[in-house]
C-alpha positions as CSV (number, residue, x, y, z in Angstrom):
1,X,-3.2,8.2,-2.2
2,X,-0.2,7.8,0.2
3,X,-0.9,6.3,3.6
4,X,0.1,7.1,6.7
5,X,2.6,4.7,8.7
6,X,-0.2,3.5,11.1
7,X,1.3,0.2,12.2
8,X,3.9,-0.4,14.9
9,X,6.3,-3.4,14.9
10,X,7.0,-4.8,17.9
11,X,10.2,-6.9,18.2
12,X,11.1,-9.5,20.8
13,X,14.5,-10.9,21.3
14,X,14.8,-12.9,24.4
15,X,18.2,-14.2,25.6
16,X,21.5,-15.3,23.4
17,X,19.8,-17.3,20.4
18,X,21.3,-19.3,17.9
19,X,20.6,-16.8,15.0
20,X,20.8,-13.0,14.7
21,X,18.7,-10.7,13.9
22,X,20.1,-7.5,12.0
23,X,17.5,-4.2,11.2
24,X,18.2,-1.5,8.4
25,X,16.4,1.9,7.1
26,X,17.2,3.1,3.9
27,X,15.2,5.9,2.0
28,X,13.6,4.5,-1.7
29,X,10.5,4.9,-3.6
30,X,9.6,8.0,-2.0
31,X,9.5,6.9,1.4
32,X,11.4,5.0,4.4
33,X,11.9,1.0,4.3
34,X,12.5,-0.7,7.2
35,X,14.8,-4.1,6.3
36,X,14.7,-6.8,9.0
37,X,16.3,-10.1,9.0
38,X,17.0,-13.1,10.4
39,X,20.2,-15.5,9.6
40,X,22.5,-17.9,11.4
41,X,26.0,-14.7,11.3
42,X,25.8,-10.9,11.1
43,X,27.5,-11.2,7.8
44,X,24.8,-13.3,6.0
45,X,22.2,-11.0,7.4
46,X,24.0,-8.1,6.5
47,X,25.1,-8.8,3.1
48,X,21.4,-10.0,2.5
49,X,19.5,-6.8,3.5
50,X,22.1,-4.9,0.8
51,X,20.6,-7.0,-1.3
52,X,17.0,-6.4,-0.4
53,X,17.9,-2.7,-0.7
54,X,19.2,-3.6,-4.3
55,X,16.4,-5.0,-5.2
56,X,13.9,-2.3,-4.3
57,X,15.9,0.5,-6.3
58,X,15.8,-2.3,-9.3
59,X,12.1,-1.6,-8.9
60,X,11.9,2.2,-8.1
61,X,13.8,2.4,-11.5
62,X,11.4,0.7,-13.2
63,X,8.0,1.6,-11.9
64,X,9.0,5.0,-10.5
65,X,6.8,7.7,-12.6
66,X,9.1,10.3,-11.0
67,X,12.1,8.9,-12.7
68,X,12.3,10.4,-16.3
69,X,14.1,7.4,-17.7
70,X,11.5,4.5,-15.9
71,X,9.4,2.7,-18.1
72,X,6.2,3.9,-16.5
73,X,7.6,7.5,-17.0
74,X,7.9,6.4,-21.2
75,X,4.8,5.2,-21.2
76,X,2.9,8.5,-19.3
77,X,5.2,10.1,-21.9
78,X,3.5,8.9,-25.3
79,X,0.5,9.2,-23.6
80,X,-2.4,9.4,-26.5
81,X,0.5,9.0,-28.8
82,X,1.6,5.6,-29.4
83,X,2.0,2.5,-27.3
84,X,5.3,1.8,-25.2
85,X,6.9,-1.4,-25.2
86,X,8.0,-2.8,-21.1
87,X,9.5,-5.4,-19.7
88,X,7.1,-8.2,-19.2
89,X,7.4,-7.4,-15.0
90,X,6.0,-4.1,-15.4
91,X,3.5,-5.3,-18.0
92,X,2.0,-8.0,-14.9
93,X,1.8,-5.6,-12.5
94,X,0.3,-3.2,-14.5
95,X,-2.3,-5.9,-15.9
96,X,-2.7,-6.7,-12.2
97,X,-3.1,-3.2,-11.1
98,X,-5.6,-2.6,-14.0
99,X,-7.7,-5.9,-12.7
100,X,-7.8,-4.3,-9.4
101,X,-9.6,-1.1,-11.2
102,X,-12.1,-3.0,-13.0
103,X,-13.1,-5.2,-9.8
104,X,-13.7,-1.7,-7.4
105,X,-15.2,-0.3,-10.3
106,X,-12.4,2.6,-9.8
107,X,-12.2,2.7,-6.3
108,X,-8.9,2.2,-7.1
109,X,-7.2,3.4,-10.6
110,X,-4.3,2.7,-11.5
111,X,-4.6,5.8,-13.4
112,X,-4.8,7.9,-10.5
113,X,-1.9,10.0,-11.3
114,X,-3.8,11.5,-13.7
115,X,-5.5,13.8,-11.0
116,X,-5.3,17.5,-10.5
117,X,-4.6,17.9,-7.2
118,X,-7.6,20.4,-6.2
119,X,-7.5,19.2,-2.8
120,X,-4.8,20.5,-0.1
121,X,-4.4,18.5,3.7
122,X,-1.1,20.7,4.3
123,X,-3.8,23.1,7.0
124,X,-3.7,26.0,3.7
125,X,-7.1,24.8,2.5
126,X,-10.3,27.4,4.1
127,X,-13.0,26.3,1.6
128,X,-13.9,23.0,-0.6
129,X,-12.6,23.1,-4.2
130,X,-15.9,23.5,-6.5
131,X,-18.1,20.9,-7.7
132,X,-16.8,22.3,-11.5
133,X,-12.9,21.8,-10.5
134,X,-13.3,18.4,-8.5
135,X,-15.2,17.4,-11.7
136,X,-12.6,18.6,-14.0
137,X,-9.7,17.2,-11.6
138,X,-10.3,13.6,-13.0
139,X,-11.0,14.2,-16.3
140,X,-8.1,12.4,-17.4
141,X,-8.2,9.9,-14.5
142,X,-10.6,6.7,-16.3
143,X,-8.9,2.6,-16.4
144,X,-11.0,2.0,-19.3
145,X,-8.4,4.1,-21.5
146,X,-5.6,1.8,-20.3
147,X,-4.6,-0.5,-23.5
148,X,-2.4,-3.8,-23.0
149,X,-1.2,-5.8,-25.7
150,X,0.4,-9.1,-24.4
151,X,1.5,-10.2,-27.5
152,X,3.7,-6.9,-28.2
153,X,4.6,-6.2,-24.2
154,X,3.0,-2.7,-24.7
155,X,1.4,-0.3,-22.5
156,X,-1.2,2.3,-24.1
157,X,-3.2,5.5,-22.5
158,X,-5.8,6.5,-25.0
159,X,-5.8,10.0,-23.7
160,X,-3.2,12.6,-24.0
161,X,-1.8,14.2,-20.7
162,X,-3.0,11.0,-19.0
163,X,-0.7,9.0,-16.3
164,X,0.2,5.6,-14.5
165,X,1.1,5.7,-11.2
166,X,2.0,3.3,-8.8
167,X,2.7,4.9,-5.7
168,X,2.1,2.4,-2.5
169,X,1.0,-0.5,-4.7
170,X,4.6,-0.3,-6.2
171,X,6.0,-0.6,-2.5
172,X,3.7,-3.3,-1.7
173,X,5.2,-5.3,-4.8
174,X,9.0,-4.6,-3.7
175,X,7.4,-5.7,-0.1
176,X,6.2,-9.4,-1.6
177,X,9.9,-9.4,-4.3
178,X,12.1,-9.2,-1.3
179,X,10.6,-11.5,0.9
180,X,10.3,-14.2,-2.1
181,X,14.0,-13.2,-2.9
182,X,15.1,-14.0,0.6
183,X,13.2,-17.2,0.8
184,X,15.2,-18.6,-2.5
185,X,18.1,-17.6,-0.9
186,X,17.7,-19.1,2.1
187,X,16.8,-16.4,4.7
188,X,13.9,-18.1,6.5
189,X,12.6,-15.4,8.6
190,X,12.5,-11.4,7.8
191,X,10.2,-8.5,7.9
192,X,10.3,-5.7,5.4
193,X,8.3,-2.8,6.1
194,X,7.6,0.4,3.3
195,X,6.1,3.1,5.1
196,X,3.3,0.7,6.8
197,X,3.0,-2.0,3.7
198,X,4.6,-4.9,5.7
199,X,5.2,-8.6,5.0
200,X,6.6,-11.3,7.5
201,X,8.1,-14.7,7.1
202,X,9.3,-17.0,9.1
203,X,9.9,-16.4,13.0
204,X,12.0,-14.2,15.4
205,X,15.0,-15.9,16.4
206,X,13.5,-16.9,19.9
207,X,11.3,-19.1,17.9
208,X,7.6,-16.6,18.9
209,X,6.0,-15.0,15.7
210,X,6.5,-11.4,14.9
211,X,3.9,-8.9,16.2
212,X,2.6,-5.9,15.0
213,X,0.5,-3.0,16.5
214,X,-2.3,-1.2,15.4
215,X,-2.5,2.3,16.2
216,X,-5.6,3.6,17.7
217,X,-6.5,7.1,15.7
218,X,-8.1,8.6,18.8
219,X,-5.0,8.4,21.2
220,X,-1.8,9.0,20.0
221,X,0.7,7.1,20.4
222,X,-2.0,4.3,22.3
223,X,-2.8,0.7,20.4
224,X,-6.5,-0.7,20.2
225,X,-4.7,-4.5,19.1
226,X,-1.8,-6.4,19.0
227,X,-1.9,-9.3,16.3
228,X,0.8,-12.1,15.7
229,X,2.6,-12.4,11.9
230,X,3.7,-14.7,10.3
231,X,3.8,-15.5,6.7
232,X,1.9,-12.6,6.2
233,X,1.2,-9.3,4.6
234,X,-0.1,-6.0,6.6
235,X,-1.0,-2.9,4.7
236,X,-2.9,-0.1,7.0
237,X,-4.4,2.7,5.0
238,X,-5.8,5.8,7.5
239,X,-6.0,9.2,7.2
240,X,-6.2,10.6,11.2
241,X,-3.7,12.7,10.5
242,X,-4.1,14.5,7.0
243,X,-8.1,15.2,6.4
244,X,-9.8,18.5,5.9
245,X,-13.2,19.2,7.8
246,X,-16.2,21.4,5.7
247,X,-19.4,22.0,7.6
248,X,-18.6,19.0,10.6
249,X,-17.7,16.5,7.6
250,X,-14.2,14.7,7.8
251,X,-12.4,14.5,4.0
252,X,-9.9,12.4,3.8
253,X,-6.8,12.5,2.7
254,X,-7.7,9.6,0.1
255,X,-9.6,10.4,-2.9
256,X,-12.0,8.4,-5.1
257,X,-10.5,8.4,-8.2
258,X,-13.8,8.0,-9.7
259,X,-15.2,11.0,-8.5
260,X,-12.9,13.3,-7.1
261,X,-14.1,13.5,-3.8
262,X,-12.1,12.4,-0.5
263,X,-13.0,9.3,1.3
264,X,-15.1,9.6,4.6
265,X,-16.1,7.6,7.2
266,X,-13.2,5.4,7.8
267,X,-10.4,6.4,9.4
268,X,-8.2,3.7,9.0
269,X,-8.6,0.1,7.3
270,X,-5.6,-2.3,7.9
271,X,-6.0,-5.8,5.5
272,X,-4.0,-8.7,6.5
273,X,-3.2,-11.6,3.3
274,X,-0.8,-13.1,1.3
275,X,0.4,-10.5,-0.7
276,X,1.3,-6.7,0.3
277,X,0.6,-5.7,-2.8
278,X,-2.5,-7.1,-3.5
279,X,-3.5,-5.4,0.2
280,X,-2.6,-2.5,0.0
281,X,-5.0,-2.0,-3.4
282,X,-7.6,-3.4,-1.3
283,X,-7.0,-1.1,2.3
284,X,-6.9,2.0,-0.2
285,X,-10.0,0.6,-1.8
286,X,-12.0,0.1,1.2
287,X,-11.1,3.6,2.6
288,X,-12.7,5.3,-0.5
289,X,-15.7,2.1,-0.8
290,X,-16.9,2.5,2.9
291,X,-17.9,0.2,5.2
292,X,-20.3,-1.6,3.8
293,X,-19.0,-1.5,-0.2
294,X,-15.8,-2.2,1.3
295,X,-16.9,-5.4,3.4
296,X,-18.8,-6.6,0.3
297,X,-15.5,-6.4,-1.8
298,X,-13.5,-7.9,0.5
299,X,-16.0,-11.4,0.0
300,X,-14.4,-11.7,-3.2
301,X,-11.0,-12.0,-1.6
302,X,-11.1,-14.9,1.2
303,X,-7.2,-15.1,1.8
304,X,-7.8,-11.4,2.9
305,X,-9.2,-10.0,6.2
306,X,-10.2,-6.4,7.3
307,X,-10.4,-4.4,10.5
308,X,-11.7,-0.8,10.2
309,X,-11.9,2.1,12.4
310,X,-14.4,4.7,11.8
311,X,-14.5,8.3,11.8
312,X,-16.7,8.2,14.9
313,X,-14.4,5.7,16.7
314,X,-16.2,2.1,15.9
315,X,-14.6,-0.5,15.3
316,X,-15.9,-3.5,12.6
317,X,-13.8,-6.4,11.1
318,X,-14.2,-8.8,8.0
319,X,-15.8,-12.3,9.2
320,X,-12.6,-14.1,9.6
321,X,-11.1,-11.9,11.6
322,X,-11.6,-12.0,15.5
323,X,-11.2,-8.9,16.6
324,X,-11.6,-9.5,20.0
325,X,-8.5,-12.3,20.0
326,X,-6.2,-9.1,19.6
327,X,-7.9,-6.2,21.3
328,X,-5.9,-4.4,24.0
329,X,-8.5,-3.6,26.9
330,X,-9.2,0.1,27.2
Protein backbone atom coordinates (compact mmCIF):
# COMPACT_ATOMS: atom_id res chain seq x y z
CA UNK A 1 0.00 0.00 0.00
CA UNK A 2 2.92 2.52 -0.42
CA UNK A 3 1.97 5.78 -2.03
CA UNK A 4 3.48 7.72 -4.43
CA UNK A 5 5.17 11.18 -3.49
CA UNK A 6 2.33 13.27 -5.13
CA UNK A 7 2.75 16.47 -3.31
CA UNK A 8 5.17 19.30 -4.00
CA UNK A 9 6.41 21.78 -1.34
CA UNK A 10 6.87 25.03 -2.27
CA UNK A 11 9.23 27.15 -0.14
CA UNK A 12 9.41 30.99 -0.03
CA UNK A 13 12.18 32.85 1.59
CA UNK A 14 12.02 36.45 0.85
CA UNK A 15 14.90 38.83 1.81
CA UNK A 16 17.46 38.53 5.03
CA UNK A 17 15.01 37.47 7.99
CA UNK A 18 15.57 37.31 11.43
CA UNK A 19 15.43 33.38 11.65
CA UNK A 20 16.90 30.62 9.32
CA UNK A 21 15.57 28.20 7.75
CA UNK A 22 17.83 24.89 7.35
CA UNK A 23 16.46 21.64 5.00
CA UNK A 24 17.76 17.89 5.36
CA UNK A 25 17.12 14.39 3.51
CA UNK A 26 17.96 11.38 5.12
CA UNK A 27 16.87 7.81 3.94
CA UNK A 28 14.68 5.84 7.01
CA UNK A 29 11.67 3.66 7.12
CA UNK A 30 12.04 2.48 3.76
CA UNK A 31 11.82 5.71 2.07
CA UNK A 32 13.23 9.50 1.84
CA UNK A 33 12.31 12.18 4.72
CA UNK A 34 12.60 15.51 4.06
CA UNK A 35 13.56 17.56 7.53
CA UNK A 36 12.73 21.34 7.41
CA UNK A 37 13.13 23.84 10.08
CA UNK A 38 12.97 26.96 11.27
CA UNK A 39 15.08 28.56 14.30
CA UNK A 40 16.59 31.88 15.31
CA UNK A 41 20.92 30.27 14.32
CA UNK A 42 21.97 27.59 11.88
CA UNK A 43 23.26 25.69 14.91
CA UNK A 44 19.87 25.38 16.73
CA UNK A 45 18.32 24.30 13.47
CA UNK A 46 20.91 22.06 12.73
CA UNK A 47 21.42 20.23 15.84
CA UNK A 48 17.55 20.01 15.95
CA UNK A 49 16.90 18.22 12.59
CA UNK A 50 19.75 15.49 14.00
CA UNK A 51 17.47 15.14 16.41
CA UNK A 52 14.29 14.66 14.32
CA UNK A 53 16.40 12.13 12.30
CA UNK A 54 17.07 10.44 15.82
CA UNK A 55 13.89 10.18 16.51
CA UNK A 56 12.48 8.60 13.40
CA UNK A 57 15.18 5.64 13.49
CA UNK A 58 13.90 5.35 17.39
CA UNK A 59 10.63 4.50 15.63
CA UNK A 60 11.82 2.42 12.49
CA UNK A 61 13.37 0.25 15.21
CA UNK A 62 10.44 -0.28 16.89
CA UNK A 63 7.63 -0.57 14.40
CA UNK A 64 9.77 -1.68 11.48
CA UNK A 65 8.48 -5.38 10.44
CA UNK A 66 11.61 -5.49 8.32
CA UNK A 67 13.83 -5.31 11.35
CA UNK A 68 14.29 -8.86 12.80
CA UNK A 69 14.83 -7.53 16.34
CA UNK A 70 11.52 -4.76 16.25
CA UNK A 71 8.80 -5.48 18.32
CA UNK A 72 6.30 -5.78 15.49
CA UNK A 73 8.82 -8.25 13.85
CA UNK A 74 8.42 -10.50 17.57
CA UNK A 75 5.05 -10.18 17.47
CA UNK A 76 4.52 -11.44 13.49
CA UNK A 77 7.07 -13.95 14.85
CA UNK A 78 4.76 -15.89 17.56
CA UNK A 79 2.17 -15.46 15.27
CA UNK A 80 -0.66 -18.13 16.26
CA UNK A 81 1.72 -19.00 19.00
CA UNK A 82 1.55 -16.90 21.98
CA UNK A 83 1.07 -13.30 22.72
CA UNK A 84 4.10 -10.69 22.69
CA UNK A 85 4.58 -8.27 25.27
CA UNK A 86 5.43 -4.20 23.62
CA UNK A 87 6.07 -1.13 24.83
CA UNK A 88 2.95 0.64 25.65
CA UNK A 89 3.83 3.16 22.31
CA UNK A 90 3.55 0.44 20.00
CA UNK A 91 0.61 -1.07 21.84
CA UNK A 92 -1.44 2.70 21.10
CA UNK A 93 -0.66 2.75 17.70
CA UNK A 94 -1.41 -0.57 17.12
CA UNK A 95 -4.86 -0.22 19.14
CA UNK A 96 -5.24 2.92 16.96
CA UNK A 97 -4.30 1.29 13.81
CA UNK A 98 -6.74 -1.66 14.65
CA UNK A 99 -9.66 1.16 15.38
CA UNK A 100 -8.94 2.38 11.97
CA UNK A 101 -9.71 -1.34 10.53
CA UNK A 102 -12.84 -1.82 12.32
CA UNK A 103 -14.35 1.78 11.33
CA UNK A 104 -13.57 1.04 7.18
CA UNK A 105 -14.73 -2.24 7.76
CA UNK A 106 -11.11 -3.35 6.37
CA UNK A 107 -10.60 -0.88 3.95
CA UNK A 108 -7.73 -0.50 5.69
CA UNK A 109 -5.98 -3.52 7.82
CA UNK A 110 -3.56 -3.17 9.78
CA UNK A 111 -3.01 -6.71 9.01
CA UNK A 112 -2.22 -6.04 5.54
CA UNK A 113 1.17 -7.50 5.53
CA UNK A 114 -0.37 -10.61 5.62
CA UNK A 115 -0.92 -10.54 1.80
CA UNK A 116 0.54 -12.60 -0.99
CA UNK A 117 1.57 -10.37 -3.27
CA UNK A 118 -0.36 -11.85 -6.54
CA UNK A 119 -0.45 -8.58 -8.06
CA UNK A 120 2.72 -7.07 -9.98
CA UNK A 121 2.76 -2.92 -11.23
CA UNK A 122 6.65 -3.38 -12.13
CA UNK A 123 5.13 -3.50 -16.36
CA UNK A 124 5.93 -7.82 -15.96
CA UNK A 125 2.25 -8.49 -15.28
CA UNK A 126 0.16 -9.67 -19.04
CA UNK A 127 -2.91 -11.22 -17.40
CA UNK A 128 -5.01 -10.73 -13.98
CA UNK A 129 -4.07 -13.11 -11.17
CA UNK A 130 -7.14 -15.66 -10.81
CA UNK A 131 -10.18 -15.16 -8.91
CA UNK A 132 -8.78 -18.59 -6.73
CA UNK A 133 -5.25 -16.86 -6.05
CA UNK A 134 -6.55 -13.20 -5.23
CA UNK A 135 -8.97 -15.19 -2.92
CA UNK A 136 -6.31 -17.17 -1.36
CA UNK A 137 -3.81 -13.95 -1.32
CA UNK A 138 -5.68 -12.66 1.84
CA UNK A 139 -6.43 -15.57 3.56
CA UNK A 140 -4.42 -14.64 6.41
CA UNK A 141 -5.08 -10.93 5.99
CA UNK A 142 -8.49 -10.46 8.69
CA UNK A 143 -8.30 -7.42 11.89
CA UNK A 144 -10.64 -9.52 13.72
CA UNK A 145 -7.70 -12.06 14.56
CA UNK A 146 -5.72 -9.11 16.08
CA UNK A 147 -5.85 -9.65 20.13
CA UNK A 148 -4.81 -6.74 22.58
CA UNK A 149 -4.53 -7.13 26.14
CA UNK A 150 -4.00 -3.69 27.92
CA UNK A 151 -3.61 -5.01 31.11
CA UNK A 152 -0.46 -7.30 30.01
CA UNK A 153 0.87 -4.77 27.02
CA UNK A 154 0.51 -7.72 24.67
CA UNK A 155 -0.07 -8.02 21.04
CA UNK A 156 -1.76 -11.37 19.69
CA UNK A 157 -2.46 -12.77 15.82
CA UNK A 158 -4.76 -15.64 16.19
CA UNK A 159 -3.46 -17.18 12.98
CA UNK A 160 -0.16 -18.65 12.20
CA UNK A 161 1.94 -17.05 9.27
CA UNK A 162 -0.18 -13.95 9.92
CA UNK A 163 1.53 -10.24 9.98
CA UNK A 164 1.39 -6.49 11.27
CA UNK A 165 2.58 -4.02 9.14
CA UNK A 166 2.73 -0.48 9.34
CA UNK A 167 4.16 0.76 6.35
CA UNK A 168 3.10 4.63 5.66
CA UNK A 169 0.89 4.75 8.75
CA UNK A 170 4.27 4.27 10.70
CA UNK A 171 5.79 7.33 8.73
CA UNK A 172 2.74 9.28 9.35
CA UNK A 173 3.25 8.68 13.22
CA UNK A 174 7.20 9.66 13.09
CA UNK A 175 5.59 12.74 10.91
CA UNK A 176 3.11 13.93 14.07
CA UNK A 177 6.36 12.63 16.93
CA UNK A 178 8.74 15.05 15.41
CA UNK A 179 6.74 17.88 14.96
CA UNK A 180 5.34 17.56 18.75
CA UNK A 181 9.10 16.95 19.71
CA UNK A 182 10.13 20.20 18.17
CA UNK A 183 7.31 22.19 19.53
CA UNK A 184 8.40 21.05 23.32
CA UNK A 185 11.64 22.06 22.37
CA UNK A 186 10.98 25.18 21.20
CA UNK A 187 11.21 25.07 17.33
CA UNK A 188 8.08 27.02 16.40
CA UNK A 189 7.94 26.46 12.77
CA UNK A 190 9.12 23.12 10.65
CA UNK A 191 7.93 20.83 8.00
CA UNK A 192 8.73 17.17 7.88
CA UNK A 193 7.85 15.38 4.90
CA UNK A 194 8.01 11.09 4.46
CA UNK A 195 7.68 10.29 1.04
CA UNK A 196 4.35 12.68 0.65
CA UNK A 197 2.96 12.16 4.50
CA UNK A 198 3.67 15.82 5.51
CA UNK A 199 2.95 18.01 8.65
CA UNK A 200 3.56 21.80 9.08
CA UNK A 201 3.83 24.05 12.07
CA UNK A 202 4.34 27.31 12.50
CA UNK A 203 5.40 29.75 9.58
CA UNK A 204 8.25 30.44 7.12
CA UNK A 205 10.65 32.77 8.41
CA UNK A 206 9.17 35.66 6.22
CA UNK A 207 6.15 35.41 8.41
CA UNK A 208 3.61 33.74 4.98
CA UNK A 209 2.38 30.13 5.69
CA UNK A 210 3.98 27.21 4.02
CA UNK A 211 2.44 25.96 0.64
CA UNK A 212 2.15 22.83 -0.81
CA UNK A 213 1.23 21.65 -4.42
CA UNK A 214 -0.88 19.13 -5.64
CA UNK A 215 0.19 17.30 -8.61
CA UNK A 216 -2.16 16.91 -11.33
CA UNK A 217 -2.09 13.00 -12.51
CA UNK A 218 -2.85 13.94 -16.18
CA UNK A 219 0.23 16.37 -16.79
CA UNK A 220 3.36 15.60 -15.41
CA UNK A 221 5.11 17.65 -13.75
CA UNK A 222 1.76 20.44 -13.92
CA UNK A 223 -0.27 21.33 -10.54
CA UNK A 224 -4.23 21.49 -10.51
CA UNK A 225 -3.96 23.54 -6.77
CA UNK A 226 -1.86 25.29 -4.54
CA UNK A 227 -3.12 25.33 -0.81
CA UNK A 228 -1.55 27.24 2.23
CA UNK A 229 -0.27 25.01 5.60
CA UNK A 230 -0.05 25.55 8.56
CA UNK A 231 -0.57 23.59 11.56
CA UNK A 232 -1.41 20.93 9.49
CA UNK A 233 -1.13 17.42 8.20
CA UNK A 234 -1.12 16.44 4.27
CA UNK A 235 -1.08 12.83 3.28
CA UNK A 236 -1.74 12.20 -0.73
CA UNK A 237 -2.31 8.67 -1.66
CA UNK A 238 -2.42 8.14 -5.85
CA UNK A 239 -1.54 5.54 -7.94
CA UNK A 240 -1.00 7.49 -11.68
CA UNK A 241 1.98 5.97 -11.81
CA UNK A 242 1.99 2.23 -10.73
CA UNK A 243 -1.55 0.56 -11.94
CA UNK A 244 -2.10 -2.30 -14.29
CA UNK A 245 -4.94 -2.00 -17.07
CA UNK A 246 -7.24 -5.58 -17.92
CA UNK A 247 -9.90 -5.10 -20.58
CA UNK A 248 -9.84 -0.83 -20.38
CA UNK A 249 -10.05 -1.11 -16.44
CA UNK A 250 -7.34 0.87 -14.37
CA UNK A 251 -6.03 -1.42 -11.10
CA UNK A 252 -4.39 0.27 -8.87
CA UNK A 253 -1.55 -0.08 -7.24
CA UNK A 254 -3.53 -0.09 -3.71
CA UNK A 255 -5.34 -3.18 -2.78
CA UNK A 256 -8.43 -3.82 -0.66
CA UNK A 257 -7.26 -5.74 1.97
CA UNK A 258 -10.62 -7.14 2.32
CA UNK A 259 -10.79 -8.58 -0.92
CA UNK A 260 -7.76 -8.66 -2.78
CA UNK A 261 -8.61 -6.62 -5.53
CA UNK A 262 -6.77 -3.19 -6.51
CA UNK A 263 -8.58 0.00 -5.98
CA UNK A 264 -10.16 1.85 -9.04
CA UNK A 265 -11.62 4.85 -9.75
CA UNK A 266 -9.55 7.30 -7.93
CA UNK A 267 -6.40 8.26 -8.87
CA UNK A 268 -5.26 10.15 -6.19
CA UNK A 269 -6.99 11.30 -2.78
CA UNK A 270 -4.95 13.86 -0.72
CA UNK A 271 -6.66 14.44 3.16
CA UNK A 272 -5.68 17.47 5.02
CA UNK A 273 -6.09 17.31 9.33
CA UNK A 274 -4.48 17.25 12.42
CA UNK A 275 -2.68 14.24 12.45
CA UNK A 276 -0.49 12.61 9.53
CA UNK A 277 -1.03 9.56 10.80
CA UNK A 278 -4.44 9.44 11.26
CA UNK A 279 -4.57 10.85 7.28
CA UNK A 280 -2.75 8.81 5.79
CA UNK A 281 -5.10 5.68 7.08
CA UNK A 282 -7.84 7.66 5.81
CA UNK A 283 -6.29 8.79 1.98
CA UNK A 284 -5.37 4.94 1.70
CA UNK A 285 -8.84 4.17 2.85
CA UNK A 286 -10.61 6.28 0.51
CA UNK A 287 -8.56 5.12 -2.50
CA UNK A 288 -9.78 1.47 -1.91
CA UNK A 289 -13.69 2.92 -0.53
CA UNK A 290 -14.34 5.05 -3.65
CA UNK A 291 -15.87 8.10 -4.06
CA UNK A 292 -18.86 7.87 -2.55
CA UNK A 293 -17.85 5.15 0.45
CA UNK A 294 -15.03 7.25 0.87
CA UNK A 295 -16.90 10.73 1.21
CA UNK A 296 -19.38 8.97 3.58
CA UNK A 297 -16.35 7.88 5.90
CA UNK A 298 -14.77 10.93 5.87
CA UNK A 299 -18.31 12.44 7.78
CA UNK A 300 -17.13 10.68 10.67
CA UNK A 301 -13.91 12.64 10.76
CA UNK A 302 -14.82 16.59 10.68
CA UNK A 303 -11.15 17.85 11.55
CA UNK A 304 -10.35 16.07 8.16
CA UNK A 305 -10.97 17.23 4.53
CA UNK A 306 -10.65 15.41 1.15
CA UNK A 307 -9.92 16.32 -2.50
CA UNK A 308 -10.02 13.43 -5.06
CA UNK A 309 -9.09 13.07 -8.53
CA UNK A 310 -10.61 10.37 -10.60
CA UNK A 311 -9.46 8.01 -12.98
CA UNK A 312 -11.31 9.94 -15.68
CA UNK A 313 -9.82 13.25 -14.65
CA UNK A 314 -12.85 14.78 -12.22
CA UNK A 315 -12.16 16.38 -9.62
CA UNK A 316 -14.64 16.19 -6.13
CA UNK A 317 -13.74 17.43 -2.57
CA UNK A 318 -15.17 16.81 1.00
CA UNK A 319 -17.78 19.75 2.08
CA UNK A 320 -15.30 21.79 3.94
CA UNK A 321 -12.94 22.03 1.47
CA UNK A 322 -13.16 24.84 -1.28
CA UNK A 323 -11.66 23.64 -3.93
CA UNK A 324 -12.05 26.34 -6.01
CA UNK A 325 -10.00 28.82 -3.26
CA UNK A 326 -6.79 26.77 -4.42
CA UNK A 327 -7.32 25.73 -8.06
CA UNK A 328 -4.70 26.79 -10.48
CA UNK A 329 -6.62 27.85 -13.84
CA UNK A 330 -6.00 25.45 -16.67
Amino acid sequence: MKKLLTILLILIVIGAQAQVLRKRSTILMGGRFDITLVAQDSLTAETNIDTVIAEIARIENLISDWIPASQVSMVNDMAGIAPVKVDWELLLLTERALTLSKVTKGAFDISFASMDRVWKFDGTMTAMPSPEAIRKSVEKVGYQNIIINRNDSTVFLKKKGMKIGFGALGEGYAVDRCRALMLDRGILSGIVNATGDMSAWGGQPDGTDWRIGINDPARRGELIAVVPLRDLAVVTSGSYEKFVSFGGKRYAHIINPATGYPATGLTSVTVFGPSAEQANGLSTSLMVLGKEKGLALLDLFPLYKCLMIADDGNLYSSPNFDLAQFRIPN
